[in-house]
C-alpha positions in Angstrom: 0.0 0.0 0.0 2.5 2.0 1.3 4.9 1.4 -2.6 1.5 2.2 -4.0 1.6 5.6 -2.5 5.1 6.7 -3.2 4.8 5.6 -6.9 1.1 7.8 -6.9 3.1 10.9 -5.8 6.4 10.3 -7.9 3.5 9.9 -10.9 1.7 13.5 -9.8 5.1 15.3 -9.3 6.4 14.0 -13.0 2.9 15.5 -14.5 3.1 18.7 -12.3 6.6 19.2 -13.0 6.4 18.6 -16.7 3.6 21.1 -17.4 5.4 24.2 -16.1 6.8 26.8 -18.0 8.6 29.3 -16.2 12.2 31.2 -16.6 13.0 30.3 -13.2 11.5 26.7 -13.2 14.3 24.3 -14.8 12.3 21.6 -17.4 12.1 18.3 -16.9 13.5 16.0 -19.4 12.7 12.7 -17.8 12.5 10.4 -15.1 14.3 6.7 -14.3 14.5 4.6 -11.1 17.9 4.2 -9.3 19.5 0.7 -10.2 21.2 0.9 -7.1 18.1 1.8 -4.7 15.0 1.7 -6.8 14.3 5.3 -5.7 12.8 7.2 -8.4 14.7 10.0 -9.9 13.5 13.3 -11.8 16.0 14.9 -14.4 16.7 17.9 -15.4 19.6 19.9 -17.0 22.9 20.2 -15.1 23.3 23.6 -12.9 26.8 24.5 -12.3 25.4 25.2 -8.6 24.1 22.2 -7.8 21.0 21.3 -7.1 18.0 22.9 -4.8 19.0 21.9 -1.7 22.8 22.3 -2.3 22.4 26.1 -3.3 20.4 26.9 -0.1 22.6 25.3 2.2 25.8 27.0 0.9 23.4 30.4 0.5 21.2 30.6 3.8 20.2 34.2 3.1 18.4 33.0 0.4 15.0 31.0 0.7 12.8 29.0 -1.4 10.1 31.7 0.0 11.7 34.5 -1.7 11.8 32.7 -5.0 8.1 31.4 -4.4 6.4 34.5 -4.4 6.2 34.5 -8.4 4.8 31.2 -8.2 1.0 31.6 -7.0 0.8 34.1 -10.3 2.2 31.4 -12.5 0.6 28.2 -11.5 -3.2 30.1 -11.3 -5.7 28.8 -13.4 -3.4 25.6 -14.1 -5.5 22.3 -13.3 -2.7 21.2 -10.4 -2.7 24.3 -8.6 
């Protein structure tokens, strides 16, 4: 049940993910599953900084809700927000 679940949000995050357009939203070109794990994976292009999670911890001062206030504009009237 619990599989079932995970695979349910990796499937909803894949759709949401693919359907935005924005300048400061990288694309996604695809998705595979770990060999080594089985944990799913979403891909996008390389960033020279890293990803998410590396940039904020090496910038504290900045925060995901600075960069979010843009985003209630963007995803309104889409179907997943």
């Amino acid at each position: 049940m619990k599989m079932l679940m995970v695979d349910q949000l990796f499937e909803q995050e894949v759709y949401v993910w693919s359907k935005m357009r924005h300048p400061n939203v990288l694309s996604l070109m695809g998705f595979a599953l770990c060999s080594d794990t089985g944990y799913p994976l979403l891909i996008s292009l390389w960033m020279d900084r890293g990803s998410a999670w590396m940039y904020i911890m090496a910038n504290p001062h900045w925060t995901l809700m600075y960069h979010a206030r843009v985003s209630p504009k963007h995803v309104q009237g889409h179907p997943f927000a």
